[in-house]
N, CA, C and O atoms as CSV, one atom per row, in Angstrom:
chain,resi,resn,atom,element,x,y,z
A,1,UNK,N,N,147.974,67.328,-6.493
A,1,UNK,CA,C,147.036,66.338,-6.965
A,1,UNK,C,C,146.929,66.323,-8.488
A,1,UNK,O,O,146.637,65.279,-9.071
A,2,UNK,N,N,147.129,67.302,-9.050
A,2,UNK,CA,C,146.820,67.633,-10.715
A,2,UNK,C,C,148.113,66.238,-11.356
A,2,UNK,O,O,147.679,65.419,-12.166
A,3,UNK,N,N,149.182,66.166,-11.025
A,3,UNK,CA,C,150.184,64.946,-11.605
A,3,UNK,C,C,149.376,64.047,-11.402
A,3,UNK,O,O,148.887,63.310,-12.258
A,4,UNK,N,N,149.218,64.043,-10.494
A,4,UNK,CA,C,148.174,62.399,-9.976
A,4,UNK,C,C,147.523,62.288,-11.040
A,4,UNK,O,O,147.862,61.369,-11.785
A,5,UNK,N,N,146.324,63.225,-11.482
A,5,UNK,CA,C,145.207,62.998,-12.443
A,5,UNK,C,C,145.506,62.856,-13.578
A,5,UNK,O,O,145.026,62.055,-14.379
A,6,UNK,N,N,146.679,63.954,-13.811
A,6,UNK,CA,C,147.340,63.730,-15.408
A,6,UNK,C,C,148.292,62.593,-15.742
A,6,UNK,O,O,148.605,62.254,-16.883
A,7,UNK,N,N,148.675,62.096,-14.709
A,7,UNK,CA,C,149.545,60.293,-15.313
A,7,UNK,C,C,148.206,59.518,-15.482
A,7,UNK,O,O,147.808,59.022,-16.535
A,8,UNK,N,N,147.355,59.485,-13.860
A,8,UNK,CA,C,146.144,58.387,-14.621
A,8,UNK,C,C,145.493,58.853,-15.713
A,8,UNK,O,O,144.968,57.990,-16.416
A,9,UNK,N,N,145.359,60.243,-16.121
A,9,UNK,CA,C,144.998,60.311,-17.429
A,9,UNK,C,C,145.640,59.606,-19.128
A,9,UNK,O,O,145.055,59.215,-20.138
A,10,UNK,N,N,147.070,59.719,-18.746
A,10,UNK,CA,C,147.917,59.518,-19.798
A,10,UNK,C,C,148.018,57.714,-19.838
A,10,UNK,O,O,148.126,57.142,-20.923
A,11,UNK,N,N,147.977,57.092,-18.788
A,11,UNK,CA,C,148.077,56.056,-18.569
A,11,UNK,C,C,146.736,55.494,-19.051
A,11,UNK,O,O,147.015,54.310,-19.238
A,12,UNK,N,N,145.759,55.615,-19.286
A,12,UNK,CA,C,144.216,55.718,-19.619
A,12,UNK,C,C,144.598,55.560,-21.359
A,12,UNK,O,O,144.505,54.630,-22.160
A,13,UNK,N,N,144.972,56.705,-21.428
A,13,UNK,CA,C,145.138,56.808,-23.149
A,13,UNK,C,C,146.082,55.925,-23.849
A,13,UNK,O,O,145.731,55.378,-24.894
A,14,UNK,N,N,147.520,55.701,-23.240
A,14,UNK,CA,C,148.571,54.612,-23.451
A,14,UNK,C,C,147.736,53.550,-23.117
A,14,UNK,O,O,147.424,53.047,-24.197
A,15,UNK,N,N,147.285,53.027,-22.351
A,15,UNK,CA,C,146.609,51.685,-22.403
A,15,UNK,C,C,145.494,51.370,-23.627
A,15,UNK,O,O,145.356,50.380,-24.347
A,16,UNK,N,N,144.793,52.583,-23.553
A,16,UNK,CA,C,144.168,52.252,-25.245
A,16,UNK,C,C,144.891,52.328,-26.207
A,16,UNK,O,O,145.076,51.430,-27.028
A,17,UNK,N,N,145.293,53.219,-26.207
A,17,UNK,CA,C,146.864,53.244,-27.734
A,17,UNK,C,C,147.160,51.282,-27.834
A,17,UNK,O,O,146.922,50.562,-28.804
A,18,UNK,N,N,147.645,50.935,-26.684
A,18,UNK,CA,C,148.486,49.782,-26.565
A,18,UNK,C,C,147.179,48.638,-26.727
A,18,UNK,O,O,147.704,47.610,-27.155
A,19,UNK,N,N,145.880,48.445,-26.574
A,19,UNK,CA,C,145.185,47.715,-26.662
A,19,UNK,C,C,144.773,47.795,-28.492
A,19,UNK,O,O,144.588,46.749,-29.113
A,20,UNK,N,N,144.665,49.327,-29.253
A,20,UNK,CA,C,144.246,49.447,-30.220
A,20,UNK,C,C,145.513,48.741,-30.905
A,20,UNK,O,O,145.175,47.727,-31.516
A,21,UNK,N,N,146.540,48.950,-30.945
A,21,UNK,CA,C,147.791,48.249,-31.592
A,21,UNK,C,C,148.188,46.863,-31.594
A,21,UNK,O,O,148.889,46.333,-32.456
A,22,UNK,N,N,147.693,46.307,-30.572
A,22,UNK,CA,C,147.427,44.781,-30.441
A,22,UNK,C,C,146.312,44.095,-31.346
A,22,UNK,O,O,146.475,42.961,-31.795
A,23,UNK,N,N,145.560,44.593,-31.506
A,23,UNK,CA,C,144.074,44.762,-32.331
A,23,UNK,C,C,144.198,44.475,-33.995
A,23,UNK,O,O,143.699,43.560,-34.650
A,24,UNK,N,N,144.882,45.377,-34.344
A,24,UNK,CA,C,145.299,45.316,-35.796
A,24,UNK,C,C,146.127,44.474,-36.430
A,24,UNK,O,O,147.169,44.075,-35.910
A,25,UNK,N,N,145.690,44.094,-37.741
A,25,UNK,CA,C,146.294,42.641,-37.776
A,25,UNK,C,C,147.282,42.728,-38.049
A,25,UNK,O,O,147.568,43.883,-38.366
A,26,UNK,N,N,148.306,41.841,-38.125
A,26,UNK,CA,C,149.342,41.562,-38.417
A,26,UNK,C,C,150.091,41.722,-39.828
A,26,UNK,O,O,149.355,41.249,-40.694
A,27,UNK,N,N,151.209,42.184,-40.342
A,27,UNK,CA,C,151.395,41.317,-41.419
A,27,UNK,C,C,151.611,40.248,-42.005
A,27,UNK,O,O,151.841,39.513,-41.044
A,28,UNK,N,N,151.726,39.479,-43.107
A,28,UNK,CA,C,152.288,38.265,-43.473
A,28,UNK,C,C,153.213,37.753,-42.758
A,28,UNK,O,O,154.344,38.069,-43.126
A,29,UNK,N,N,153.119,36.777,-41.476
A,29,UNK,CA,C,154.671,35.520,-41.255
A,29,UNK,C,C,154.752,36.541,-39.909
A,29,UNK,O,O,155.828,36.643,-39.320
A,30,UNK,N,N,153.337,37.436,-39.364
A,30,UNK,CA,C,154.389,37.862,-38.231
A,30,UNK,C,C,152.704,37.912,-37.179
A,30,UNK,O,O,151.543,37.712,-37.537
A,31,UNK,N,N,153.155,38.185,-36.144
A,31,UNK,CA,C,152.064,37.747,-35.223
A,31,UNK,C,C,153.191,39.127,-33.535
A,31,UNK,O,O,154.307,39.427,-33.111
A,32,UNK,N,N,151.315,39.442,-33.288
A,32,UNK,CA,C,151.747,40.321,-32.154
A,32,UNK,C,C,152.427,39.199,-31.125
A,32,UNK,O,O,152.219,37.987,-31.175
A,33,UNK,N,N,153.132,39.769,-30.354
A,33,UNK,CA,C,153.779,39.032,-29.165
A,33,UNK,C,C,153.108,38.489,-28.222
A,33,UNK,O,O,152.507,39.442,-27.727
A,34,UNK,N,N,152.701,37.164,-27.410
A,34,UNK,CA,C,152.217,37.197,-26.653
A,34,UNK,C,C,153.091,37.766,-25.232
A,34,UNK,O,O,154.319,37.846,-25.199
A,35,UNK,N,N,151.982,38.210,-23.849
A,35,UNK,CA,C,152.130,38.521,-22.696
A,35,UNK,C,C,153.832,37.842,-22.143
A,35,UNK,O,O,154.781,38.545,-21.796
A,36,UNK,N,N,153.816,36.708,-22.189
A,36,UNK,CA,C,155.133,35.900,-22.010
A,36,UNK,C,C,156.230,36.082,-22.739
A,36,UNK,O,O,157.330,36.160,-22.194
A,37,UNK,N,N,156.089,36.165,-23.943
A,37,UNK,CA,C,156.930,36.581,-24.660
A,37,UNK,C,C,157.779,38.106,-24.363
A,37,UNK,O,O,158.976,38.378,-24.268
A,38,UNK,N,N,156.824,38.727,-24.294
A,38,UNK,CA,C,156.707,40.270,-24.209
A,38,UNK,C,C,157.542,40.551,-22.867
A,38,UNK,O,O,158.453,41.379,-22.835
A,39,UNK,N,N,157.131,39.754,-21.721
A,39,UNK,CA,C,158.095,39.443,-20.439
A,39,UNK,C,C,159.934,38.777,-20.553
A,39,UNK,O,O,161.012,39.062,-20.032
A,40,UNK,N,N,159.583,38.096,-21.232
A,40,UNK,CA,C,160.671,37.494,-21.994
A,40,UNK,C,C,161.803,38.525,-22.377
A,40,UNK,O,O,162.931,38.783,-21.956
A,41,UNK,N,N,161.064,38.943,-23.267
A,41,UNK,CA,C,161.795,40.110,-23.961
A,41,UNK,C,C,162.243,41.188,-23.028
A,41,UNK,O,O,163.465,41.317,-22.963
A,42,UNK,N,N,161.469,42.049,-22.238
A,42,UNK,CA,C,161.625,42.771,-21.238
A,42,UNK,C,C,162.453,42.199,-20.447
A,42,UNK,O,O,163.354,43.003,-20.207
A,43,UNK,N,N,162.677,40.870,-19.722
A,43,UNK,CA,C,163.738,40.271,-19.129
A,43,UNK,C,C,165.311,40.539,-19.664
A,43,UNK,O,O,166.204,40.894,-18.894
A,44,UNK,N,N,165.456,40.374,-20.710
A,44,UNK,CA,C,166.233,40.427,-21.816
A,44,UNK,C,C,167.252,41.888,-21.504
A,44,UNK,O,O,168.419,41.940,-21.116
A,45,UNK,N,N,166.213,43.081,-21.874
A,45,UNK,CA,C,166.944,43.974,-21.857
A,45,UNK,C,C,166.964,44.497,-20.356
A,45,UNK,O,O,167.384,45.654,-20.331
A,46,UNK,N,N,166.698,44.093,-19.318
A,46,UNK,CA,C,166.711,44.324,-18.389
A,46,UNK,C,C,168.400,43.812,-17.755
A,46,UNK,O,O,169.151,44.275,-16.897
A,47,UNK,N,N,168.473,42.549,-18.763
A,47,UNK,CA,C,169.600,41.532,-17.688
A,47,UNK,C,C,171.029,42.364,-18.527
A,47,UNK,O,O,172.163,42.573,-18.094
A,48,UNK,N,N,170.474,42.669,-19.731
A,48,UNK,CA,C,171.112,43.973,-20.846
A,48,UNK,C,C,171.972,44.896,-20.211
A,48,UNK,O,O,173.202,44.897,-20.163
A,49,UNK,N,N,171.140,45.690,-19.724
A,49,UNK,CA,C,171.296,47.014,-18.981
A,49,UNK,C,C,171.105,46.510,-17.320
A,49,UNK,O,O,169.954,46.182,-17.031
A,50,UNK,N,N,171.943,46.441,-16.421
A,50,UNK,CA,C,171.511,46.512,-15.328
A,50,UNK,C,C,171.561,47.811,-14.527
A,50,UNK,O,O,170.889,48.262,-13.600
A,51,UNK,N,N,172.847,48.343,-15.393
A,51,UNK,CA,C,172.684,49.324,-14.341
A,51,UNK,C,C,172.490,50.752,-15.188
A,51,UNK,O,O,173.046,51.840,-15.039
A,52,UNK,N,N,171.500,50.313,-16.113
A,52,UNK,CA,C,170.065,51.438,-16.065
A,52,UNK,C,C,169.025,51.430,-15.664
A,52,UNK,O,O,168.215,52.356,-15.615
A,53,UNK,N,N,168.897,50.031,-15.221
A,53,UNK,CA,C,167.294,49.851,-14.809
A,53,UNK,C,C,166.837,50.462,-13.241
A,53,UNK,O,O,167.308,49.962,-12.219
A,54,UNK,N,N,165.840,51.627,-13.206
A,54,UNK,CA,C,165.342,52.263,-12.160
A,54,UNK,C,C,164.946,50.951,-11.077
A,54,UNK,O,O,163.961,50.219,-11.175
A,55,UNK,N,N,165.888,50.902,-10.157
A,55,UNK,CA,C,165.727,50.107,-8.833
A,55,UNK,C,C,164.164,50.933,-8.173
A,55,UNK,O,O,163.870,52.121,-8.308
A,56,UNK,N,N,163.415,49.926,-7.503
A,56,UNK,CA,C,162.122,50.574,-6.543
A,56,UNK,C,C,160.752,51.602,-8.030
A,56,UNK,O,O,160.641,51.884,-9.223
A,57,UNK,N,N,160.173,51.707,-6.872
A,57,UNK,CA,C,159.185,52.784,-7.341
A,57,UNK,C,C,159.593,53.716,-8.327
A,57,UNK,O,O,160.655,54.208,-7.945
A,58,UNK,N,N,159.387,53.995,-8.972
A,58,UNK,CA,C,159.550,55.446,-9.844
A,58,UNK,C,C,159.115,56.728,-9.143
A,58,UNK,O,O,158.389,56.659,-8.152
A,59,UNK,N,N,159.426,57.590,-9.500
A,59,UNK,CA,C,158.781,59.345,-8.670
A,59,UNK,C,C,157.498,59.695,-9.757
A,59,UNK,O,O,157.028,59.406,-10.858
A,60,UNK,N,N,157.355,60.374,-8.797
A,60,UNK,CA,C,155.469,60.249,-9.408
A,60,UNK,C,C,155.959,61.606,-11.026
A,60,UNK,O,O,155.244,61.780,-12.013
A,61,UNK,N,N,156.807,62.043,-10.856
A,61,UNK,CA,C,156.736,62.947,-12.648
A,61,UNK,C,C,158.312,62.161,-12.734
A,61,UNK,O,O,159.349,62.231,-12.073
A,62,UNK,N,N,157.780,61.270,-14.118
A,62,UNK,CA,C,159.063,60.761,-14.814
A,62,UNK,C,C,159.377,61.653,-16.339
A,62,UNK,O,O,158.485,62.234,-16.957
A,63,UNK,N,N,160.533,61.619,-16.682
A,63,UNK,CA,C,160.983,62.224,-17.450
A,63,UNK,C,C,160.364,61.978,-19.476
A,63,UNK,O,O,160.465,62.638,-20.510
A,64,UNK,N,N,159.834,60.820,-19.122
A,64,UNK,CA,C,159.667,60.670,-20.544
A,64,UNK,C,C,158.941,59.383,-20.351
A,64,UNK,O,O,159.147,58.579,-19.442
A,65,UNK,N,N,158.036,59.279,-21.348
A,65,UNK,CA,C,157.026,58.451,-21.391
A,65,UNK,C,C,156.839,57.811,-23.127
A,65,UNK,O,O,156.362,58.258,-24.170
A,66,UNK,N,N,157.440,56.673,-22.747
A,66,UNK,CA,C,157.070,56.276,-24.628
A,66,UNK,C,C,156.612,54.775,-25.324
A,66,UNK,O,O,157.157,53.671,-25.360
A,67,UNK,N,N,155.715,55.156,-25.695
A,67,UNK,CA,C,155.494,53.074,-26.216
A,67,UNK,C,C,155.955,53.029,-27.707
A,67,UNK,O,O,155.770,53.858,-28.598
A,68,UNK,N,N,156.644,51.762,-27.730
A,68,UNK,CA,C,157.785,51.722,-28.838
A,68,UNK,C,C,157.247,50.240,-28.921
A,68,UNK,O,O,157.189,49.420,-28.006
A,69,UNK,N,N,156.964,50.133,-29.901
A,69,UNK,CA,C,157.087,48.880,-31.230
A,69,UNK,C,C,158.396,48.174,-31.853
A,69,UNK,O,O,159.065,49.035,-32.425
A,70,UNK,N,N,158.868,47.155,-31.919
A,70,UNK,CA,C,159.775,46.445,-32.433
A,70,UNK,C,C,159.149,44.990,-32.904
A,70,UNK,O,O,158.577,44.089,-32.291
A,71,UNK,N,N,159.628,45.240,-34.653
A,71,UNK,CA,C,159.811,43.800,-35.048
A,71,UNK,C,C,161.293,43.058,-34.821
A,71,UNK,O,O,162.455,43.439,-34.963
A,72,UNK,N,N,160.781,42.035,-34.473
A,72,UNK,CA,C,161.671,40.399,-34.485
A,72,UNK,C,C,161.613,39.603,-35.290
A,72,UNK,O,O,160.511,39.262,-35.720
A,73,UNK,N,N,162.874,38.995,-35.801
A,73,UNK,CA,C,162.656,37.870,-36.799
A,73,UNK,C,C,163.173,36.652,-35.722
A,73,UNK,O,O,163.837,36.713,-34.687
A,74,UNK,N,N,162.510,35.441,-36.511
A,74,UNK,CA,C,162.922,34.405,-35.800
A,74,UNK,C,C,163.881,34.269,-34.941
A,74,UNK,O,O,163.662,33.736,-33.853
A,75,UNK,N,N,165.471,34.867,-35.394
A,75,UNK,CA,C,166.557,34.682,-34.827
A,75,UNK,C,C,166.649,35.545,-33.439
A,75,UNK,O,O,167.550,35.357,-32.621
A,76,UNK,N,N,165.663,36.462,-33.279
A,76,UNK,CA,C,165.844,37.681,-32.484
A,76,UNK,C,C,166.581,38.822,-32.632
A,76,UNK,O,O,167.158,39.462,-31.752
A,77,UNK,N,N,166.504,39.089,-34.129
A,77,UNK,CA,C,167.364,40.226,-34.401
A,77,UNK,C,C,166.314,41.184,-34.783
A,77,UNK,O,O,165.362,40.763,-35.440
A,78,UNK,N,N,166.392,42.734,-34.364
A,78,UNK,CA,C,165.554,43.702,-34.845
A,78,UNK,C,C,165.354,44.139,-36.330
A,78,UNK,O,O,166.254,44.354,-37.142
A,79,UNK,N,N,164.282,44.212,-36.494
A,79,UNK,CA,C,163.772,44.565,-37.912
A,79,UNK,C,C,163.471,46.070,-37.993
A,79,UNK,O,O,164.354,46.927,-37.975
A,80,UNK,N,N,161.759,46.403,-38.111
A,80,UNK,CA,C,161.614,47.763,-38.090
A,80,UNK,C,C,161.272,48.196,-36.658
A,80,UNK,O,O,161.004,47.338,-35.816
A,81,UNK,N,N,161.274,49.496,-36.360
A,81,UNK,CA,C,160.949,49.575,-35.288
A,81,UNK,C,C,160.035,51.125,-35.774
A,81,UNK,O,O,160.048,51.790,-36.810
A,82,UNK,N,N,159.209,51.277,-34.321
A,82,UNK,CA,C,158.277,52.615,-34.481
A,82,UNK,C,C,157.602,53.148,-33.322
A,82,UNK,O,O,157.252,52.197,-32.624
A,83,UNK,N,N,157.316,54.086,-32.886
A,83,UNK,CA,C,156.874,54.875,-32.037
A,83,UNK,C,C,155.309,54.903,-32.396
A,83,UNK,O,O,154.694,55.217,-33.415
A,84,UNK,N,N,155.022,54.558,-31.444
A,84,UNK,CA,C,153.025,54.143,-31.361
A,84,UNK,C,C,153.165,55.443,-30.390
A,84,UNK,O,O,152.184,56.148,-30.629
A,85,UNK,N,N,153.891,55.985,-29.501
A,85,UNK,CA,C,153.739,57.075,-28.805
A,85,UNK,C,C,154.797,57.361,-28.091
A,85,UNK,O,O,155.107,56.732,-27.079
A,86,UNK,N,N,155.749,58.805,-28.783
A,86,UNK,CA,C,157.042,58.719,-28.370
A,86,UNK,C,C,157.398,60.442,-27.837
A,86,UNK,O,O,157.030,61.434,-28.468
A,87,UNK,N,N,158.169,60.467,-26.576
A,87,UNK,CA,C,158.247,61.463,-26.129
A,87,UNK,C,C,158.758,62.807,-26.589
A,87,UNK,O,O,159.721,63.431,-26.144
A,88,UNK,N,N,158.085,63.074,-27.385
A,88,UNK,CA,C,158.912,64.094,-28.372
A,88,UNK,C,C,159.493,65.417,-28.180
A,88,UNK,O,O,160.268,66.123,-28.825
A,89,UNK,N,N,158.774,65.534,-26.927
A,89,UNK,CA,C,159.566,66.668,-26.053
A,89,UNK,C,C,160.945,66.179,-25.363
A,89,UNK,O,O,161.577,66.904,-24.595
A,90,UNK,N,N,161.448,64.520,-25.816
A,90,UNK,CA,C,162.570,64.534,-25.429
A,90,UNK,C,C,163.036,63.669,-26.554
A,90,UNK,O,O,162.618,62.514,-26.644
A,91,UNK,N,N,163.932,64.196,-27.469
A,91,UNK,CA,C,164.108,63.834,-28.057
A,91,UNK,C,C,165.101,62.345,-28.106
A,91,UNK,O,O,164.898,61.245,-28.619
A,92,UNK,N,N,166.311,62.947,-27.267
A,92,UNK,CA,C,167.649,62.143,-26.815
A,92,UNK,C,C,167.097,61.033,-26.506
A,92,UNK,O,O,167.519,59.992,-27.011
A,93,UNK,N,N,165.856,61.028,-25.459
A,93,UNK,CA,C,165.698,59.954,-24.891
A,93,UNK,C,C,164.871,58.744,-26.202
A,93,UNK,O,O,165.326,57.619,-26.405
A,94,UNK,N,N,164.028,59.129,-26.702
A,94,UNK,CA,C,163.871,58.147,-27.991
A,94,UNK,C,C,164.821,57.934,-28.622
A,94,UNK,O,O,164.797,56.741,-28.927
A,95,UNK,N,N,166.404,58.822,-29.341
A,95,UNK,CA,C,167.285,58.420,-29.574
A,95,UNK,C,C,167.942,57.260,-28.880
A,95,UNK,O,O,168.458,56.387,-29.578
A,96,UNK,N,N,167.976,57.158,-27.380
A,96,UNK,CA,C,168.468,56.545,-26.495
A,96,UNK,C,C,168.034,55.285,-26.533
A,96,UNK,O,O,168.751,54.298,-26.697
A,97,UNK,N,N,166.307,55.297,-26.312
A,97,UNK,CA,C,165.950,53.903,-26.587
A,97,UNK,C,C,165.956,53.323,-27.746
A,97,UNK,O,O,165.940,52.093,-27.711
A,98,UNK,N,N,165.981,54.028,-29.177
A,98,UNK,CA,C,166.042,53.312,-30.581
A,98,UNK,C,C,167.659,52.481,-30.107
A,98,UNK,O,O,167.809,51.493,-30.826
A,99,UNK,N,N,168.278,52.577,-29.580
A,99,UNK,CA,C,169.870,52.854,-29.606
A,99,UNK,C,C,170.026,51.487,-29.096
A,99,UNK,O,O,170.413,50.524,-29.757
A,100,UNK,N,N,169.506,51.497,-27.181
A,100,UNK,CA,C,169.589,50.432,-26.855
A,100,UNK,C,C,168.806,49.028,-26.992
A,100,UNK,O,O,169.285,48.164,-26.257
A,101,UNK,N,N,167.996,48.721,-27.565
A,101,UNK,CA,C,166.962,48.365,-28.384
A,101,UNK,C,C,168.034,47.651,-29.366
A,101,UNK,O,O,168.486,46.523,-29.171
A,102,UNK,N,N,168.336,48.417,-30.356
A,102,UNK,CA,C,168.909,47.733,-31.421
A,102,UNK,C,C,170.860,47.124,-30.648
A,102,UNK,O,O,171.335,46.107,-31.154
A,103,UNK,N,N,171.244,47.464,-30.128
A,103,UNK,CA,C,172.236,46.694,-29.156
A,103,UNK,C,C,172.176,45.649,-28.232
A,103,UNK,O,O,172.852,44.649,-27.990
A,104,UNK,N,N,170.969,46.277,-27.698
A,104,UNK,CA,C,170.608,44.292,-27.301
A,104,UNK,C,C,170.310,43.226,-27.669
A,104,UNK,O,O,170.147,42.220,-26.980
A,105,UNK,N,N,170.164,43.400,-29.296
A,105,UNK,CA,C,169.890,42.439,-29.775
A,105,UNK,C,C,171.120,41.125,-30.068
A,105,UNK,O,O,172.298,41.479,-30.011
A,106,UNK,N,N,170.858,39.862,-30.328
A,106,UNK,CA,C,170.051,39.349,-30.487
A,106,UNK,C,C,168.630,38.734,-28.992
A,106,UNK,O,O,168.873,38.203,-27.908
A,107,UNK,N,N,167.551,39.037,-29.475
A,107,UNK,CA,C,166.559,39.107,-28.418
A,107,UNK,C,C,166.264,36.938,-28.252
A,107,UNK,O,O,166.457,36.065,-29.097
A,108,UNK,N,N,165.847,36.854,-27.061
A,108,UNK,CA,C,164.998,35.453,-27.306
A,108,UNK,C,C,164.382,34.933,-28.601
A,108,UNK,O,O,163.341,35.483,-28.962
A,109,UNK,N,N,164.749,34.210,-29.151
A,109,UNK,CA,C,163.531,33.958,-30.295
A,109,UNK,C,C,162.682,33.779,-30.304
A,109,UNK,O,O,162.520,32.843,-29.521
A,110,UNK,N,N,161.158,34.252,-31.013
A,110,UNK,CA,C,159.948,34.102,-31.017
A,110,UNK,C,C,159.601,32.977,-30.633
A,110,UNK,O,O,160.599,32.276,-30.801
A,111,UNK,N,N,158.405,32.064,-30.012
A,111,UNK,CA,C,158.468,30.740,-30.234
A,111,UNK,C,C,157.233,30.658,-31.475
A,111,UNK,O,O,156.170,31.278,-31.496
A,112,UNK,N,N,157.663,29.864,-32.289
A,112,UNK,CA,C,156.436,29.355,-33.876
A,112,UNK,C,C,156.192,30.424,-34.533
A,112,UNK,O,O,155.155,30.479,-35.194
A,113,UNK,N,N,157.236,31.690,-34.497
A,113,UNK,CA,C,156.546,32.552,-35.805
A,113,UNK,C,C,157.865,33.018,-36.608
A,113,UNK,O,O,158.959,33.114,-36.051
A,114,UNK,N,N,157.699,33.236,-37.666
A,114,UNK,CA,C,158.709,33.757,-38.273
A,114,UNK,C,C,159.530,35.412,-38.039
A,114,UNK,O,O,160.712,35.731,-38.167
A,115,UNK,N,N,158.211,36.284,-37.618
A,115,UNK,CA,C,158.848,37.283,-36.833
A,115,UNK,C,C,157.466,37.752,-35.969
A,115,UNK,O,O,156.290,37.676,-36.324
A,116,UNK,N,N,157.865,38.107,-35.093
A,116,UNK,CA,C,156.494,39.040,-34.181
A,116,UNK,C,C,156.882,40.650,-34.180
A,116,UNK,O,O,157.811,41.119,-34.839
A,117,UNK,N,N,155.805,41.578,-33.130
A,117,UNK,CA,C,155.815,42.475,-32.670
A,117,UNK,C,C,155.945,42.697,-31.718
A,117,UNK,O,O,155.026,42.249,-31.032
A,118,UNK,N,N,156.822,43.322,-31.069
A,118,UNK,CA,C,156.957,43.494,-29.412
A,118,UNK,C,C,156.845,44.882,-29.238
A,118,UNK,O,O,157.573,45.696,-29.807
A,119,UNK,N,N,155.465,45.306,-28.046
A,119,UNK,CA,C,155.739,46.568,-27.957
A,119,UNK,C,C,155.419,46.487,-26.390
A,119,UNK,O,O,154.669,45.772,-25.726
A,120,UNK,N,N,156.286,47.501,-26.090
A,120,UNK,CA,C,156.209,47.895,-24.741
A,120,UNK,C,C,156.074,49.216,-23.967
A,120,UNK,O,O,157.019,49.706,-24.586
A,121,UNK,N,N,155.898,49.695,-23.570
A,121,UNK,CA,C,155.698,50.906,-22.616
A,121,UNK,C,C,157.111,51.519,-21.865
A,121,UNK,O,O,157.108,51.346,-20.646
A,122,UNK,N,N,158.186,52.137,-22.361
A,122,UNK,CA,C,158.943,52.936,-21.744
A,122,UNK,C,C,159.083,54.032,-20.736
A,122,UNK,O,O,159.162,55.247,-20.917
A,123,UNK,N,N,159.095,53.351,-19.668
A,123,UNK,CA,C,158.982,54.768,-17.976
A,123,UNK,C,C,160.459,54.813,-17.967
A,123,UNK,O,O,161.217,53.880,-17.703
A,124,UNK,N,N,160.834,56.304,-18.366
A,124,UNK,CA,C,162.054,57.093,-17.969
A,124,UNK,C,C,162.343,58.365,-17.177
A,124,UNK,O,O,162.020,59.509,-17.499
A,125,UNK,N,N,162.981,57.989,-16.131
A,125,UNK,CA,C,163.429,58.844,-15.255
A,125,UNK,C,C,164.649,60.116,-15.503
A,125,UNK,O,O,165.432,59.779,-16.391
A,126,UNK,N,N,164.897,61.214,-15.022
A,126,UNK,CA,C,165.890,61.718,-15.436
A,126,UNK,C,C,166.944,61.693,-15.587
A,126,UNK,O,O,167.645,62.155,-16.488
A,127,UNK,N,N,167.280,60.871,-14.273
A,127,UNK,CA,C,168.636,60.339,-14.153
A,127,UNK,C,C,168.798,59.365,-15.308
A,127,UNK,O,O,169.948,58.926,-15.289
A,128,UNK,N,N,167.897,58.732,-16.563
A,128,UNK,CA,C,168.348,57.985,-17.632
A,128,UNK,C,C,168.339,56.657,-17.267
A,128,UNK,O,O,168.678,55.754,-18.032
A,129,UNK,N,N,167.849,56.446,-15.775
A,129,UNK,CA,C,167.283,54.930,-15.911
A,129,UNK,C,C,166.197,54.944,-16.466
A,129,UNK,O,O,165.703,55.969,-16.936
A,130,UNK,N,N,165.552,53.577,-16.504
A,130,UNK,CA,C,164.084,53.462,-16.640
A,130,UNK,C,C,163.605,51.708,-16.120
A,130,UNK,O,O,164.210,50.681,-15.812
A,131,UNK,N,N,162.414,52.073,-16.235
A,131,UNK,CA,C,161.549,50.560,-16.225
A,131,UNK,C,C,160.698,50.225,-17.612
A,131,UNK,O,O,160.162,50.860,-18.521
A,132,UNK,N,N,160.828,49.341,-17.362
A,132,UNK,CA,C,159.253,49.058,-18.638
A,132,UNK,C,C,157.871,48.365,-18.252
A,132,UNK,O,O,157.433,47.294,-17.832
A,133,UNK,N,N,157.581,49.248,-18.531
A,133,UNK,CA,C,155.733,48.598,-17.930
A,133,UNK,C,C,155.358,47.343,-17.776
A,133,UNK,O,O,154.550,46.946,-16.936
A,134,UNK,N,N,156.187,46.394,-18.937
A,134,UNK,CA,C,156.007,44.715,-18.897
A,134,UNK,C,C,156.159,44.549,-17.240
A,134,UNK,O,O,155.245,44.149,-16.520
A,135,UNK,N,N,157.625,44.974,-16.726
A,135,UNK,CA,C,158.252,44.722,-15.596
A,135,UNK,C,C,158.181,45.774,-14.391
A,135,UNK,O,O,158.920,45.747,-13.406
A,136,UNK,N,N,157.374,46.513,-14.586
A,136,UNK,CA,C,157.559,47.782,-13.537
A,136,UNK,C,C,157.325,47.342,-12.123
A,136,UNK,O,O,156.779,46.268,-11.872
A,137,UNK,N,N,157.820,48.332,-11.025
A,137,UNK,CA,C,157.772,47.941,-10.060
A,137,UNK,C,C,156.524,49.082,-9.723
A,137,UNK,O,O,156.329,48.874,-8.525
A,138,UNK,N,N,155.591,50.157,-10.130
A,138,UNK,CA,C,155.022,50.970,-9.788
A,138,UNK,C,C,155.628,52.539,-9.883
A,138,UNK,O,O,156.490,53.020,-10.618
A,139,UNK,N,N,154.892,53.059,-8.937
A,139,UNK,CA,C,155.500,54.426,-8.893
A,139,UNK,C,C,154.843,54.917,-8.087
A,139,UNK,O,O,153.751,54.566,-7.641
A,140,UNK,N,N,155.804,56.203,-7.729
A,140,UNK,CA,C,155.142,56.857,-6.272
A,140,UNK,C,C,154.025,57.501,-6.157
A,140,UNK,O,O,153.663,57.918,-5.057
């Protein structure tokens, strides 16, 4: 039972992390992502990678847990990117996602901004698939 309590715990805190980061304003010419967009995008690297993406449920202890920030410019090419909360007990695997992230690009283009923020929630499994929270299917 203790995993149980400690994901809804962590999941508790990532959801505020991810609400406080939405919150803060923007810089000049750039605007947080909306919900659709953000799906959009997640579509994207999903159709990217197919065969990393964790098919079904996830297992209730996943390997790495990380919410990652990316700017977009109009065209959909990556700008800066940053770790709002990154698994640092695994290192490879933030290597992994800075990696594929910047290879999938070029992303959808924003619609009406010159660049946005896209951040999303990274669920990684050991086997080196994953889901992303935009798109998850749950977990066990």
């Amino acid at each position: 039972m203790q995993p149980i309590k400690e994901r809804r715990q962590f999941m508790a805190l990532a959801a505020a992390l991810m609400a406080g980061c939405s919150s803060r304003s923007p810089l000049p010419g750039q605007a947080p992502a909306s919900a659709a967009y953000r799906r959009e995008a997640a579509t994207h690297l999903y159709r990217k990678y197919p065969e990393r993406i964790y098919r079904g449920q996830l297992p209730a202890m996943l390997h790495a847990i990380g919410v990652f920030e990316v700017e977009l410019d109009r065209g959909g090419r990556v700008g800066s990117t940053r770790w709002l909360r990154g698994p640092s007990h695994a290192p490879e695997v933030m290597a992994e996602i800075e990696r594929l992230v910047r290879a999938a690009a070029p992303f959808p283009s924003p619609p009406g901004f010159g660049r946005v923020q896209y951040v999303d929630t990274w669920l990684w499994d050991r086997s080196g698939r994953f889901q992303l929270d935009t798109l998850t299917e749950g977990q066990l």
